[in-house]
PDBQT receptor file of N, H, CA, C and O in Angstrom, charges set to zero:
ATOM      1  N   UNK A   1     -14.018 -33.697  31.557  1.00  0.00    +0.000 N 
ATOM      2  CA  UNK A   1     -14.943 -32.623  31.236  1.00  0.00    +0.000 C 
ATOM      3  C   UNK A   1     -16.237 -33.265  30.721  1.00  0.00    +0.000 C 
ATOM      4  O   UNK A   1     -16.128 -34.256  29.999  1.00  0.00    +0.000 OA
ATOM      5  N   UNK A   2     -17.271 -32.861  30.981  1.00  0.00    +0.000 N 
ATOM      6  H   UNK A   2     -17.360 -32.056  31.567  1.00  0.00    +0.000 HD
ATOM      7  CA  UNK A   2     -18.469 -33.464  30.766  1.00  0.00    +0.000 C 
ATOM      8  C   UNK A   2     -19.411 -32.554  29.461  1.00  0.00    +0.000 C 
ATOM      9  O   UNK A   2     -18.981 -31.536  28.918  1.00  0.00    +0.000 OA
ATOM     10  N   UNK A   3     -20.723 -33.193  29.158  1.00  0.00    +0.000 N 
ATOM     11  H   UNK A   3     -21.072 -34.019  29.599  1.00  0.00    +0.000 HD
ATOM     12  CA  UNK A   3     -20.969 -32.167  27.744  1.00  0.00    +0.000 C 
ATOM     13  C   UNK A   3     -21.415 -31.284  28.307  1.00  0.00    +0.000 C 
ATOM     14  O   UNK A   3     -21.888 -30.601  27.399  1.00  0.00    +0.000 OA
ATOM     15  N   UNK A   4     -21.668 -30.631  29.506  1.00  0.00    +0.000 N 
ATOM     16  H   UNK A   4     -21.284 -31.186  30.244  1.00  0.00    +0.000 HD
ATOM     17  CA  UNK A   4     -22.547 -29.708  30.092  1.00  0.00    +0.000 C 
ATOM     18  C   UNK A   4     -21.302 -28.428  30.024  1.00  0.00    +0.000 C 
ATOM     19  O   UNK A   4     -21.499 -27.306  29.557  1.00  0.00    +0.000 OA
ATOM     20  N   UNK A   5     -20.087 -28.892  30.577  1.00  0.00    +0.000 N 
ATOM     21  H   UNK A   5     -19.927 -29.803  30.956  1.00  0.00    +0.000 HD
ATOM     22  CA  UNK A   5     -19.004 -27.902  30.715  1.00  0.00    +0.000 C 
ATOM     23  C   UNK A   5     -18.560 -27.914  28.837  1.00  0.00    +0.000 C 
ATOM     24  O   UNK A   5     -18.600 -26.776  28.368  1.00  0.00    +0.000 OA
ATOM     25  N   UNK A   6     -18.302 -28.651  28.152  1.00  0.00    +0.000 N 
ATOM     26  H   UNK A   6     -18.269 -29.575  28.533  1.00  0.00    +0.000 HD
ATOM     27  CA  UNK A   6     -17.961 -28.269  26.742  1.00  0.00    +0.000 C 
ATOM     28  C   UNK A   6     -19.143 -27.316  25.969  1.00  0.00    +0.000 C 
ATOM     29  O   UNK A   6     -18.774 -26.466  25.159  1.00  0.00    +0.000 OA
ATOM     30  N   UNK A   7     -20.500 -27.500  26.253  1.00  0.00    +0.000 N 
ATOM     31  H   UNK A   7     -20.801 -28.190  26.911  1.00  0.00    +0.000 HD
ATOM     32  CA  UNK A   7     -21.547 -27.179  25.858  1.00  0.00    +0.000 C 
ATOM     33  C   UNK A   7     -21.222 -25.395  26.827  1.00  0.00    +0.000 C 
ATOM     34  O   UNK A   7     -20.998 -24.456  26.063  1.00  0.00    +0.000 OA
ATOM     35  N   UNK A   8     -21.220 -25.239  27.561  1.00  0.00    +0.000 N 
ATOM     36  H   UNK A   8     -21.402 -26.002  28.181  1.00  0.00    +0.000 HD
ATOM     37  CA  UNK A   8     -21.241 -23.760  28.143  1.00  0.00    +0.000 C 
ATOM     38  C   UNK A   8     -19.828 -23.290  27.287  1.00  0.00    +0.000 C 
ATOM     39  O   UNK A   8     -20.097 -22.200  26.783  1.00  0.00    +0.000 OA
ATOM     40  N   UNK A   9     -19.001 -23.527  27.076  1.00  0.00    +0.000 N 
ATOM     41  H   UNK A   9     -18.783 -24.413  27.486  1.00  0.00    +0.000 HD
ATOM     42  CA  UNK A   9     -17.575 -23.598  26.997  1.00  0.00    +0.000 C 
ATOM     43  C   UNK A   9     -17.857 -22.203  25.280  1.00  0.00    +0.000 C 
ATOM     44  O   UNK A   9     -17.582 -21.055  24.934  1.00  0.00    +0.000 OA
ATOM     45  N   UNK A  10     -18.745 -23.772  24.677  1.00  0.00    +0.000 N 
ATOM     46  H   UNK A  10     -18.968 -24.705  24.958  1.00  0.00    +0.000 HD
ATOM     47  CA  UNK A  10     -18.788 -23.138  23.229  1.00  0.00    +0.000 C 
ATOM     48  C   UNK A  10     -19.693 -22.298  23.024  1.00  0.00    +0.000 C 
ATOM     49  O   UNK A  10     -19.499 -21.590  22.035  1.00  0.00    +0.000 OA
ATOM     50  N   UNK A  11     -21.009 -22.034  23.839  1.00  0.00    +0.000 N 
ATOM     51  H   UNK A  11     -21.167 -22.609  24.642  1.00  0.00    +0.000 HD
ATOM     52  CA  UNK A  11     -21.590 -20.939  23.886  1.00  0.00    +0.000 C 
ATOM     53  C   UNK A  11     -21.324 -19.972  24.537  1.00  0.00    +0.000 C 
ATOM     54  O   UNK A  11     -22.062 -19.026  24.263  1.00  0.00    +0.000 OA
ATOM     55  N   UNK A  12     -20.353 -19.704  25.538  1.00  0.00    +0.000 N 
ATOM     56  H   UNK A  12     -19.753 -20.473  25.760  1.00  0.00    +0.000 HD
ATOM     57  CA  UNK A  12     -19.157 -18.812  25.846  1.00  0.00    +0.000 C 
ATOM     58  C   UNK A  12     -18.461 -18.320  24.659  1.00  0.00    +0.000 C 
ATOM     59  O   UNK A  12     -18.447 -17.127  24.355  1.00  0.00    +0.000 OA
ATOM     60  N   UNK A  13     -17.899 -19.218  24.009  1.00  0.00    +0.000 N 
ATOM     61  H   UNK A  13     -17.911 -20.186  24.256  1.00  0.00    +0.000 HD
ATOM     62  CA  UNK A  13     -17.021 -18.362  22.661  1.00  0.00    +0.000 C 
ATOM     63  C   UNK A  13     -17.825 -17.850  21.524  1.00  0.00    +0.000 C 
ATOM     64  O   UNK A  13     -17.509 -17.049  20.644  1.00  0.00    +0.000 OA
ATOM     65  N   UNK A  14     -18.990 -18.518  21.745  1.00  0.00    +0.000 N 
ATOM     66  H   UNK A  14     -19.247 -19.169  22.459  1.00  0.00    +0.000 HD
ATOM     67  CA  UNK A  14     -20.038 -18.040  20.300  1.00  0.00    +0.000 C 
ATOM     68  C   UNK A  14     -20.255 -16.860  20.502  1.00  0.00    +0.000 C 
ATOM     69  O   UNK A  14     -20.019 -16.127  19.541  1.00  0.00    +0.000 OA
ATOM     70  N   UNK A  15     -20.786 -16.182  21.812  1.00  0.00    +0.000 N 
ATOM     71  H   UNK A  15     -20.977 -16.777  22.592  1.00  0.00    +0.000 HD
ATOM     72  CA  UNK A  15     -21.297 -15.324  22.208  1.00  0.00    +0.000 C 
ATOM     73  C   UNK A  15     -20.019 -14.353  22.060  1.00  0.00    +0.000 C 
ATOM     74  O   UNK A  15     -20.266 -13.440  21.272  1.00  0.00    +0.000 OA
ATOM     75  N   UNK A  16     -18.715 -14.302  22.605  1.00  0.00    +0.000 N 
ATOM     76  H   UNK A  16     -18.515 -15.044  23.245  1.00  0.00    +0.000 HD
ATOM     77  CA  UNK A  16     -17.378 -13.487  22.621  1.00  0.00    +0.000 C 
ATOM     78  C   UNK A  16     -17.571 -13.175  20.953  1.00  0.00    +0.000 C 
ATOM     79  O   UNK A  16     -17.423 -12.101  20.371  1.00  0.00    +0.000 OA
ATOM     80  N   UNK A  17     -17.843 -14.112  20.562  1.00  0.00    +0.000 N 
ATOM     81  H   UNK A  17     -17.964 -14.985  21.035  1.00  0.00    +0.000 HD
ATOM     82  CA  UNK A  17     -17.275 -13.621  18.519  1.00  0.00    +0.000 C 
ATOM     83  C   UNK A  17     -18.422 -12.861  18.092  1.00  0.00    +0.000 C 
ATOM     84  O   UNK A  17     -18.182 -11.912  17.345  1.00  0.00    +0.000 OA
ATOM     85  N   UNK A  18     -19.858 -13.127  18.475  1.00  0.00    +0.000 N 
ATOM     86  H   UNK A  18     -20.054 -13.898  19.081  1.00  0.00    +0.000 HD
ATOM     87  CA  UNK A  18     -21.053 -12.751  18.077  1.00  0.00    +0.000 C 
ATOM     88  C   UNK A  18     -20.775 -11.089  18.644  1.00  0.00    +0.000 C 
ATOM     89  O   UNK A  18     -20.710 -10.100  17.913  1.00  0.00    +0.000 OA
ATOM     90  N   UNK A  19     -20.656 -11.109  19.922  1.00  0.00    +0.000 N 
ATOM     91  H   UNK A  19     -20.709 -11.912  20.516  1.00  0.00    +0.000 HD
ATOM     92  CA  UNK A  19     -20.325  -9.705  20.135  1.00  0.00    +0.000 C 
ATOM     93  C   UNK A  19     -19.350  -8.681  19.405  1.00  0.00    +0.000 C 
ATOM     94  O   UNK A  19     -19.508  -7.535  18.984  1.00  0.00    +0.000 OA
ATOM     95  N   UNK A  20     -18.293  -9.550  19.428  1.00  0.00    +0.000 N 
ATOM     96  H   UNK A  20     -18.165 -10.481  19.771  1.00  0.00    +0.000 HD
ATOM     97  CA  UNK A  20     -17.098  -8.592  18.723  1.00  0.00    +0.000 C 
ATOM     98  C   UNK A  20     -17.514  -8.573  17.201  1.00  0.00    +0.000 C 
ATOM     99  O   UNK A  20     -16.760  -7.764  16.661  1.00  0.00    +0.000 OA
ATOM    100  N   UNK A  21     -18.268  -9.039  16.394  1.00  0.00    +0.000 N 
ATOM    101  H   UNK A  21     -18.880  -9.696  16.833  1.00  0.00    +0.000 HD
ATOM    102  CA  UNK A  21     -18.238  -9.393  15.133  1.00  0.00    +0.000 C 
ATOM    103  C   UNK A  21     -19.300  -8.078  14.795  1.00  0.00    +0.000 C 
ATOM    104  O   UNK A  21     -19.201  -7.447  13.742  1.00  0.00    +0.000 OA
ATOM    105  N   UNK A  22     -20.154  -7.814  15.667  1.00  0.00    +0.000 N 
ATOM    106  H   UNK A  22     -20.235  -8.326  16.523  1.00  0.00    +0.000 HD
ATOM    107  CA  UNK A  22     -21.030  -6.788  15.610  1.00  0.00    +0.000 C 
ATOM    108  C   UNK A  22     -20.566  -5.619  16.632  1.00  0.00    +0.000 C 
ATOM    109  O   UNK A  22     -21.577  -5.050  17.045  1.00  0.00    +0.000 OA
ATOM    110  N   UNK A  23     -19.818  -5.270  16.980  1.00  0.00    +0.000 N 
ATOM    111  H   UNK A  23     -18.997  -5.732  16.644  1.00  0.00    +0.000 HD
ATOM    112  CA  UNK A  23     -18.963  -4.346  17.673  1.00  0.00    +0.000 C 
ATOM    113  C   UNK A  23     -17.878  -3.492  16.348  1.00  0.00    +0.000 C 
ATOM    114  O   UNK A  23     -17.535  -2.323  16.173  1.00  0.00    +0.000 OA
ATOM    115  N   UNK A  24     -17.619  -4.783  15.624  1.00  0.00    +0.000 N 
ATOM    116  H   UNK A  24     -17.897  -5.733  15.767  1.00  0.00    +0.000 HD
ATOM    117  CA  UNK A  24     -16.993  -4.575  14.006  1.00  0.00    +0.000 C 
ATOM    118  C   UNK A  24     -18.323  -3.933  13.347  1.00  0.00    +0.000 C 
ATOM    119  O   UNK A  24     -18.587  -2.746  13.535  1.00  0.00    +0.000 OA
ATOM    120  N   UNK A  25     -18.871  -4.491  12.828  1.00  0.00    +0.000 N 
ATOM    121  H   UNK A  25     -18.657  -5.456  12.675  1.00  0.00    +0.000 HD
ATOM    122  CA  UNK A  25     -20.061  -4.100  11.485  1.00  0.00    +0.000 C 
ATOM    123  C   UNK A  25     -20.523  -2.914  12.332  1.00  0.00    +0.000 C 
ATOM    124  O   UNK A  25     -20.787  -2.009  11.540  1.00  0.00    +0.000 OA
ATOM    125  N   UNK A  26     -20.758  -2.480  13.699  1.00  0.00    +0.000 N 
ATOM    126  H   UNK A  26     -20.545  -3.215  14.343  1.00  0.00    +0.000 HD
ATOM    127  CA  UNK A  26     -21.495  -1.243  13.620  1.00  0.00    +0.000 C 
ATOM    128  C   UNK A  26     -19.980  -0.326  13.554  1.00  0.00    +0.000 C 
ATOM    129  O   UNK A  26     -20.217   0.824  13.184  1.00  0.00    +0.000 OA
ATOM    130  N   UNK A  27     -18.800  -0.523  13.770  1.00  0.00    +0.000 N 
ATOM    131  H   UNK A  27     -18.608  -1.457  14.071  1.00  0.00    +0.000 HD
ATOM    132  CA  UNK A  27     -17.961   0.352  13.456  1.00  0.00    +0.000 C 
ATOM    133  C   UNK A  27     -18.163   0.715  12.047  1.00  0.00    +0.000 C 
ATOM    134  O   UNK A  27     -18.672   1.778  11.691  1.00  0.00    +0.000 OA
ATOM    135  N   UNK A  28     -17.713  -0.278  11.202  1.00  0.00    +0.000 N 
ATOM    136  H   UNK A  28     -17.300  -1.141  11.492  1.00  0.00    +0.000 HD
ATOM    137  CA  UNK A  28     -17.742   0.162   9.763  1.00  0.00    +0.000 C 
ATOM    138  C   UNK A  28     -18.729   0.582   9.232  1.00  0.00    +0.000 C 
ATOM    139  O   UNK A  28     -18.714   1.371   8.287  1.00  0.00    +0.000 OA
ATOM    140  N   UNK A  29     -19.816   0.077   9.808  1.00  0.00    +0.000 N 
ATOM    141  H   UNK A  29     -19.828  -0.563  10.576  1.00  0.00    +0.000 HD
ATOM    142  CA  UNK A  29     -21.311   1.063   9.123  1.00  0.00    +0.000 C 
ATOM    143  C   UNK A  29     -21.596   2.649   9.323  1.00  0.00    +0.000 C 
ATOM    144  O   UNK A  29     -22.211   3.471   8.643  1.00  0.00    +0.000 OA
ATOM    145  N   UNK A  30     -20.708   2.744  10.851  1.00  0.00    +0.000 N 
ATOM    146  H   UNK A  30     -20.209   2.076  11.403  1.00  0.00    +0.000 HD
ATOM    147  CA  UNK A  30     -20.549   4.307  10.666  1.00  0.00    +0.000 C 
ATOM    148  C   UNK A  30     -19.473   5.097  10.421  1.00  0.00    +0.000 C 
ATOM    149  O   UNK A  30     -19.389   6.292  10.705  1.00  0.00    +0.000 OA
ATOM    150  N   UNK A  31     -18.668   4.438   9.902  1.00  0.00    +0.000 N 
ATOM    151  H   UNK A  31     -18.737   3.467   9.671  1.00  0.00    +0.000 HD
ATOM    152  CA  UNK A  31     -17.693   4.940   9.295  1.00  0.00    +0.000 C 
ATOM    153  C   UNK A  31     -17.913   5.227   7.480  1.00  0.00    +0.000 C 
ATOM    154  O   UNK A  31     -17.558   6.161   6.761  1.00  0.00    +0.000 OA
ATOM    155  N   UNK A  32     -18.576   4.092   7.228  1.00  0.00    +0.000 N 
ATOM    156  H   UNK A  32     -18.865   3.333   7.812  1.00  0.00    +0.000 HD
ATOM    157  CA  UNK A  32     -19.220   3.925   5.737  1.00  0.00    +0.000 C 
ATOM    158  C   UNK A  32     -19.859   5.154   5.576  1.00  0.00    +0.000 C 
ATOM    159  O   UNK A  32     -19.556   5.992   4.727  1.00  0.00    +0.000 OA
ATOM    160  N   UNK A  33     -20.978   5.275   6.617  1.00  0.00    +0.000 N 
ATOM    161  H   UNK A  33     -21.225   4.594   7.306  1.00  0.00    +0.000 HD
ATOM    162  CA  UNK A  33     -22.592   5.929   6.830  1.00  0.00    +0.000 C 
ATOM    163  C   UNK A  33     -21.599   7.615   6.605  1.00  0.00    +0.000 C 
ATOM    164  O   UNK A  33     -21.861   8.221   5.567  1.00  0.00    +0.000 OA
ATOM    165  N   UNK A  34     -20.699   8.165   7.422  1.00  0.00    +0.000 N 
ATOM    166  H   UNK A  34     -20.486   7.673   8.266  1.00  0.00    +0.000 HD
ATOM    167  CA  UNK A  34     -20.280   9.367   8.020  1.00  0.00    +0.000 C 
ATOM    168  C   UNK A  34     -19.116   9.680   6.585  1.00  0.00    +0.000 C 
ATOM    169  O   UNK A  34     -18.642  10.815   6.541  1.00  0.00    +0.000 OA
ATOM    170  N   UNK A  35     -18.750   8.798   5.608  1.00  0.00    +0.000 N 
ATOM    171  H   UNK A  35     -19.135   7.876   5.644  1.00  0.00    +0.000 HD
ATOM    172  CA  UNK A  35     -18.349   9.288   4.320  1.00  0.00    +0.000 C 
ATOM    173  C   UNK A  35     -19.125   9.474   3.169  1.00  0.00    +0.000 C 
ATOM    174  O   UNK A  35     -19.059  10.047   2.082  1.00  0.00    +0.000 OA
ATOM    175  N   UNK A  36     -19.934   8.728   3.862  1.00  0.00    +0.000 N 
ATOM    176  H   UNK A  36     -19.988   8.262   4.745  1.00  0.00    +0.000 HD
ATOM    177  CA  UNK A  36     -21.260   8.614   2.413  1.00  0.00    +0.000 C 
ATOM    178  C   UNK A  36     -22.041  10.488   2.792  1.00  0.00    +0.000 C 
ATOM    179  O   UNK A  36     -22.449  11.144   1.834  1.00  0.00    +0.000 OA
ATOM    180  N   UNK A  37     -22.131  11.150   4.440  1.00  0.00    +0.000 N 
ATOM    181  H   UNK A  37     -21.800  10.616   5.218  1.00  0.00    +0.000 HD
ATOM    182  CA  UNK A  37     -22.628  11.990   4.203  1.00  0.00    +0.000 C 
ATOM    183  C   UNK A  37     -21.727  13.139   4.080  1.00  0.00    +0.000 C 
ATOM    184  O   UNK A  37     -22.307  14.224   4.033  1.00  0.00    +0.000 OA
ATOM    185  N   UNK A  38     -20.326  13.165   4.010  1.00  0.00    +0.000 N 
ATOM    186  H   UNK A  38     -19.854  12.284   4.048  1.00  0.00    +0.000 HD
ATOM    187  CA  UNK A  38     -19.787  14.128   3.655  1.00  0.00    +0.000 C 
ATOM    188  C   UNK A  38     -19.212  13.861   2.411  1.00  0.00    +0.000 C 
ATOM    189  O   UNK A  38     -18.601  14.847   1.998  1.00  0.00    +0.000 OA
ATOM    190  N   UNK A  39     -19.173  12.870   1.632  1.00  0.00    +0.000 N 
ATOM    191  H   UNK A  39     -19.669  12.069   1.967  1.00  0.00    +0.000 HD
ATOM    192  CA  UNK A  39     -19.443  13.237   0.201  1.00  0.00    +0.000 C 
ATOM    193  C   UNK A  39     -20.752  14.052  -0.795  1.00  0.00    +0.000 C 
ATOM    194  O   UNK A  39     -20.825  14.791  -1.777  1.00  0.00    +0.000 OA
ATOM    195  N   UNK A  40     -21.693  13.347   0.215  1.00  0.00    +0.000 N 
ATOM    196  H   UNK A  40     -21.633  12.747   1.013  1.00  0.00    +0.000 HD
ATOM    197  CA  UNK A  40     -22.784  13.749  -0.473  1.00  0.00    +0.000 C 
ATOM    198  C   UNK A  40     -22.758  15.800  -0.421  1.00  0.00    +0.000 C 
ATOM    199  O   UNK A  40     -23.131  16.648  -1.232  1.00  0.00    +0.000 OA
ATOM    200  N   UNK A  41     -22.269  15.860   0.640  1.00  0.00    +0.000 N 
ATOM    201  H   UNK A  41     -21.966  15.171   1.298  1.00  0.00    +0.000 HD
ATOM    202  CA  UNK A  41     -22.249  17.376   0.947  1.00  0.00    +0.000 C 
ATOM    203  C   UNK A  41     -21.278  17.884  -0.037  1.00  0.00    +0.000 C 
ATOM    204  O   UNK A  41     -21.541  18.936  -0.620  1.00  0.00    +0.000 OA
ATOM    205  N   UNK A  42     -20.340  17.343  -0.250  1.00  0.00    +0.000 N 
ATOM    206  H   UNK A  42     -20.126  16.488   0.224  1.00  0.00    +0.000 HD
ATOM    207  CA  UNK A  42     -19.111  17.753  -0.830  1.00  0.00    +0.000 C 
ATOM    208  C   UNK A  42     -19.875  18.005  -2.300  1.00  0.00    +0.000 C 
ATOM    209  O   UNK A  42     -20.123  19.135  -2.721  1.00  0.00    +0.000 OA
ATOM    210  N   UNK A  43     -20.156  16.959  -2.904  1.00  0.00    +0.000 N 
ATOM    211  H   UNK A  43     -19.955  16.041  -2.562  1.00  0.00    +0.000 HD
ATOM    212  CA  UNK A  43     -21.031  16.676  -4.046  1.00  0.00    +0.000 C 
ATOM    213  C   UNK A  43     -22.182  18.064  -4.353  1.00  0.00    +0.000 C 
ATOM    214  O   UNK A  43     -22.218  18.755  -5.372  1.00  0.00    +0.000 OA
ATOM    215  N   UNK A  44     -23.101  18.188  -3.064  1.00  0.00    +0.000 N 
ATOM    216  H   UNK A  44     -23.072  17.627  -2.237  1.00  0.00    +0.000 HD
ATOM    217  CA  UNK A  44     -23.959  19.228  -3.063  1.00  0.00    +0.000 C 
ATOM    218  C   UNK A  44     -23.771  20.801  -3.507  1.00  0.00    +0.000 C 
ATOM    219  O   UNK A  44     -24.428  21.556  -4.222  1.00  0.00    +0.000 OA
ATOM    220  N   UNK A  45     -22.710  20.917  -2.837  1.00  0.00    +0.000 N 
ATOM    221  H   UNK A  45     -22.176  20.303  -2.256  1.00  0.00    +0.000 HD
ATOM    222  CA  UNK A  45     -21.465  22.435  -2.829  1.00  0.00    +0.000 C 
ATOM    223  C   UNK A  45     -21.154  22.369  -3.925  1.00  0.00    +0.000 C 
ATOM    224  O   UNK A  45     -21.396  23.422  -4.515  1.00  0.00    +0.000 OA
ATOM    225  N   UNK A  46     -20.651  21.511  -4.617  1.00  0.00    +0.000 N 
ATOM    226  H   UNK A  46     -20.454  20.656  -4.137  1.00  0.00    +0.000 HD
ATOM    227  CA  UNK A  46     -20.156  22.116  -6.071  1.00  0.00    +0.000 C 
ATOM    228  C   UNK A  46     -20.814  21.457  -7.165  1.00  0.00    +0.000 C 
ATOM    229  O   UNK A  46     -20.174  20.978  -8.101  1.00  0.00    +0.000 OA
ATOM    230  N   UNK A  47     -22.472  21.399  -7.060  1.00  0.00    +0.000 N 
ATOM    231  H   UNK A  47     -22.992  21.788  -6.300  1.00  0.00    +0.000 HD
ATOM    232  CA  UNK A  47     -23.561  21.079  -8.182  1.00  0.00    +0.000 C 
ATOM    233  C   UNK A  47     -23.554  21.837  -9.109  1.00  0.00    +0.000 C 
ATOM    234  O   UNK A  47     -23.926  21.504 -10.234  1.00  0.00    +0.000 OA
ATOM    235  N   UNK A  48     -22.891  23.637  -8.640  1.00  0.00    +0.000 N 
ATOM    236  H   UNK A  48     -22.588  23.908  -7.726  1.00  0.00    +0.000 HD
ATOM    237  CA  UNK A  48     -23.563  24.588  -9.588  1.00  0.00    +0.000 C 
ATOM    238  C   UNK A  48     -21.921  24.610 -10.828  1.00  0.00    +0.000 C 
ATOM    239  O   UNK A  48     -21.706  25.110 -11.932  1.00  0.00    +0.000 OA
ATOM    240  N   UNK A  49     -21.431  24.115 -10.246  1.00  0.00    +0.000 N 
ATOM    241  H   UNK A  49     -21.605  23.709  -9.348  1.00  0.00    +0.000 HD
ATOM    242  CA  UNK A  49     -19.469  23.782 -11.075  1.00  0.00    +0.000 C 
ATOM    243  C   UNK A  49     -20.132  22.564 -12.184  1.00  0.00    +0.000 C 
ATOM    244  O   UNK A  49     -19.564  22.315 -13.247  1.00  0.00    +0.000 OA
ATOM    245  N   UNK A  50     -20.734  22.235 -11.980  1.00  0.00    +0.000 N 
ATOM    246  H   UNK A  50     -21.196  22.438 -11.116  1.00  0.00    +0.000 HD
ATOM    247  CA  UNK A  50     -20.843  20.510 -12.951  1.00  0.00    +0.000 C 
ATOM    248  C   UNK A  50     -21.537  21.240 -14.351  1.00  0.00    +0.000 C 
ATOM    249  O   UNK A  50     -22.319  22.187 -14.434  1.00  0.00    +0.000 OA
ATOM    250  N   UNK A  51     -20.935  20.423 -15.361  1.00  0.00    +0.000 N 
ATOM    251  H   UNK A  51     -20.300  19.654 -15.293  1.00  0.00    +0.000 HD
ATOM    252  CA  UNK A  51     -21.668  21.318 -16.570  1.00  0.00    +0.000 C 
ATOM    253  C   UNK A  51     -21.952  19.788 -17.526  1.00  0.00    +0.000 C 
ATOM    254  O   UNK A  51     -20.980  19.033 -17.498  1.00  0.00    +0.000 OA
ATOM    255  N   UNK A  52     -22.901  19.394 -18.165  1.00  0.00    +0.000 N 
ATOM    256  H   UNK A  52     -23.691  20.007 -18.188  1.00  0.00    +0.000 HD
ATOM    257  CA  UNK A  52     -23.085  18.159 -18.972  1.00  0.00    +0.000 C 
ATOM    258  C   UNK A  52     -22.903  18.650 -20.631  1.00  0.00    +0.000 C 
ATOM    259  O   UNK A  52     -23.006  17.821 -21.535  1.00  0.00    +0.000 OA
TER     260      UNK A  52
């Protein structure tokens, strides 16, 4: 194997992880993002219940 084929080889796998790694983070960001806005709603609805 020569460095030309090891060299494609590993920017082949960089690229497979780079993809999946951000295929991850935008999952969880909208999963994060889509509880953060139905708490906030949840939160909103019962402002007039909260007493200090």
């Amino acid at each position: 194997m020569n460095n030309n084929e090891r060299l494609y080889k590993t920017m082949r796998n960089s690229g497979a992880g780079a993809v999946a790694m951000g295929i991850v983070i935008a999952t969880v960001g909208l999963t994060v993002g889509t509880i953060s806005i139905i708490m906030g709603a949840f939160l909103l609805k019962r402002k007039s219940e909260i007493e200090f």
